[in-house]
C-alpha positions, 0 to 999 in steps of 0.5 A: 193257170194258162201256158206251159208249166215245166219244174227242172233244176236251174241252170247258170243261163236263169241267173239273170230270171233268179236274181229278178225273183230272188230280189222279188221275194226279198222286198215281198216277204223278208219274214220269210228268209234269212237273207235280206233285199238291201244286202243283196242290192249292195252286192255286185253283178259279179258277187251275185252270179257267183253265189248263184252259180255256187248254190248251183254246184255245191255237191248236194245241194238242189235248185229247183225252178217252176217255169210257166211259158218259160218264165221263173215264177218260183223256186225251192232248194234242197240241201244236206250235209254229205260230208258229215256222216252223222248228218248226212241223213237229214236235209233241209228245203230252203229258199220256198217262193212263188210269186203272188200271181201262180200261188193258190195253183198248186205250183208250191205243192209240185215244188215241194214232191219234187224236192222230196223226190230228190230227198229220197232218191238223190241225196238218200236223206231219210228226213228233212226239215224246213221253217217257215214263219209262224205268220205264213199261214198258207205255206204253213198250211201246205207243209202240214199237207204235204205230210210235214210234222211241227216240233217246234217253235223258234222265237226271235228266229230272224230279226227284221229292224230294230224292234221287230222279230220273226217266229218260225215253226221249225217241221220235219218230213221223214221219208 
């Protein structure tokens, strides 16, 4: 990989680089998240900052960014449940993409130690857990590198259209 790779929290200056991606990763892989591209596209600009500037400042909650040359090129949040003490031990990564021309360089590994590293250290989560669709071999295949546990499987997790339905392994990492 040529030029300079840099991982930091993301700020409210990379909304217009977040929202490229974020749009980026919708249309690439809707199997892969909650949200969808049509839904995104009917928000607002207005609508858009302020969800992203939200997902910025909800306490707990982490966004992490993989820059090469001071390009986004992905992304990975990090969550938990602060408020609720019977959950504040677990959290939950979200949100995982690197667009297709750095993938296979290792920036999804850097992506998720570092969220791990924030896991244990920041948010004091003693495990955290993550789905990914059962399809997504090599993210699947990362996660259980990484020291990621399968405990499950979700069926019918998401619905894309009318007839077509997404399995997602549900993973834990206890740190």
């Amino acid at each position: 990989m040529a030029g300079e790779v840099r991982f930091r929290p993301l700020e409210e200056s990379d909304f217009e680089q977040f929202s490229s991606l974020q749009q980026e990763a919708l249309q690439l892989a809707p199997e892969a998240f909650g949200s969808d591209y049509e839904s995104y596209q009917a928000l607002s600009l207005l609508d858009r900052e302020q969800q992203f500037e939200a997902l910025l400042h909800y306490p707990y909650n982490y966004v992490l960014g993989a820059f090469v040359d001071g390009t986004l090129v992905g992304m990975a949040g990090f969550s938990c449940e602060h408020t609720k003490p019977k959950l504040r031990h677990k959290g939950r990564i979200w949100g995982m993409y690197i667009t297709p021309d750095y993938r296979g360089q290792g920036l999804g590994e850097q992506l998720l130690q570092r969220l791990l590293k924030i896991a244990k250290e920041d948010a004091h989560c003693e495990q955290v857990l993550l789905s990914v669709a059962t399809t997504n071999q090599s993210a699947y295949g990362l996660y259980l590198k990484a020291g990621f546990l399968r405990y499950g499987t979700e069926y019918r997790a998401l619905k894309l259209g009318e007839n077509h339905y997404v399995d997602e392994h549900l993973m834990m990492y206890l740190l």
